[in-house]
N, C-alpha and C positions, 0 to 999 in steps of 0.2 A: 504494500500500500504506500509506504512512505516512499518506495522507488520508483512508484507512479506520478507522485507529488513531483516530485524534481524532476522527472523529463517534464513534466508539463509547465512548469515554472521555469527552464531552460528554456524550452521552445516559445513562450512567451517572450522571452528575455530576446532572444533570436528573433524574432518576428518584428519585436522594437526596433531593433539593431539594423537591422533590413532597413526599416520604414522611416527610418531616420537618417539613414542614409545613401537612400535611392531617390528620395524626392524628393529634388531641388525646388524651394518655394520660390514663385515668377517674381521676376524683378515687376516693380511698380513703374507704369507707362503713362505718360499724360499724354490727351489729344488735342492737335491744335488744330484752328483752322486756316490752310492758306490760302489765298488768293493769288493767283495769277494772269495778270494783268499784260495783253503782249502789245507790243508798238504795232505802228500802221502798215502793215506790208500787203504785198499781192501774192498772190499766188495759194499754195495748198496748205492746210490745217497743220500746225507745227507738230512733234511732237517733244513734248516732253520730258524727261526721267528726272525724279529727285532721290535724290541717293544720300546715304549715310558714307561720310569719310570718315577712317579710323586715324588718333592722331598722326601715325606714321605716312598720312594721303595716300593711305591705301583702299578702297572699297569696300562695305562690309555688310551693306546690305539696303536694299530696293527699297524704301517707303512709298513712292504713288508714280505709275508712270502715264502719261498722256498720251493717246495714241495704241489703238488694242487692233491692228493687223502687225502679226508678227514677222509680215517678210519686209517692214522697213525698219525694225530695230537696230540695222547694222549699221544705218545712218548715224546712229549714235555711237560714235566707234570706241570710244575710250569706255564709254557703258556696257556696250557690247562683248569687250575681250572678256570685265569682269563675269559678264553673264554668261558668254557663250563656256563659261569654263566650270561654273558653278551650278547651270542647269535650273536654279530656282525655277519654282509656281509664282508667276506674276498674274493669273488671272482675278484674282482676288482684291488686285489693287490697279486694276486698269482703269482709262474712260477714255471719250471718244477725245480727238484731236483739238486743237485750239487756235480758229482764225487770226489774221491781222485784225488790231485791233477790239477783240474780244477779253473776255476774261474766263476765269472758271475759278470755282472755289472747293476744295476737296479739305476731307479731313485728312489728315495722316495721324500716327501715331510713333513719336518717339521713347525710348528710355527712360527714365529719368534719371538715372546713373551715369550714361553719356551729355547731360548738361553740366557745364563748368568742369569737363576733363579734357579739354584739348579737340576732341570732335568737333566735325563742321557737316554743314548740309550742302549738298550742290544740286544747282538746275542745270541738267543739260539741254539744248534743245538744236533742232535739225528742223530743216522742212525739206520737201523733197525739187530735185535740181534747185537747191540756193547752196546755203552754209550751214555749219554743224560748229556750234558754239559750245566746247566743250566745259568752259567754265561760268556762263550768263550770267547766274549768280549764283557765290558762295561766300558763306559766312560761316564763325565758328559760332559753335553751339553755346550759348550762354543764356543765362537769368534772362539777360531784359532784349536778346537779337529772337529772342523767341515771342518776342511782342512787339516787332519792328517789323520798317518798312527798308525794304533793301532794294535801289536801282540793279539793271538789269545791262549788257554789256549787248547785247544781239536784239534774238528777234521777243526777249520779254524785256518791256519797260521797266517793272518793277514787282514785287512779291512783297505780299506783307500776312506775316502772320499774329493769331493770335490765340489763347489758352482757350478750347474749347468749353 
């Protein structure tokens, strides 16, 4: 009886032990909302990508891209290499393309671990037969750029986010 007691008080003990350290609790994410807002051009619906940079300006992962036919993503080329190599599921954070002169407002979702560590957000954007502006607009990830209005070097004017 009492050697029944201890494996079953063991296996509990073990079962803790597991559960404690197999399940990593999610990091805490806020949502904000961006606007993007593009200068006057002619021609086709731009497209998009904003992307999370790791402090080393390395790519680390997709938050919202603009533009959901997948055979002009290569326009985005510096987006592209990271993507085509990592395979990610973007359908989850796609929408449609974004005129001259229009805007669009998506939510994204960042970390909140990556604010005030060095991280930055980048807008890439392409439109098809024009240019492919790999860095439109980026900023680092901070307190108060994450409630800001940021100019645009290409075909977006300016982006301005804020705390959903």
């Amino acid at each position: 009886m009492r050697k029944f007691s201890i494996i079953k008080i063991l296996s509990v003990l073990a079962l803790m032990a597991f559960s404690f350290y197999s399940f990593k609790p999610a990091e805490a994410a806020s949502k904000y909302k961006c606007m993007v807002q593009m200068t006057n051009y002619t021609g086709e619906g731009a497209y998009v990508v904003i992307s999370l940079i790791n402090p080393k300006g390395e790519y680390e992962k997709t938050l919202y891209m603009q533009g959901d036919d997948d055979e002009w993503y290569n326009d985005l080329t510096s987006w592209f290499d990271f993507y085509g190599k990592k395979r990610n599921n973007i359908d989850a954070i796609t929408g449609a393309t974004v005129a001259g002169g229009q805007r669009s407002i998506n939510v994204i979702e960042i970390d909140d671990s990556k604010i005030d560590t060095g991280y930055r957000i980048r807008f890439e954007s392409a439109v098809e037969d024009q240019e492919y502006y790999e860095k439109d607009v980026e900023f680092e990830l901070t307190s108060a750029s994450v409630k800001s209005k940021v100019e645009g070097k290409g075909f977006i004017r300016y982006i301005r986010m804020i705390p959903n």
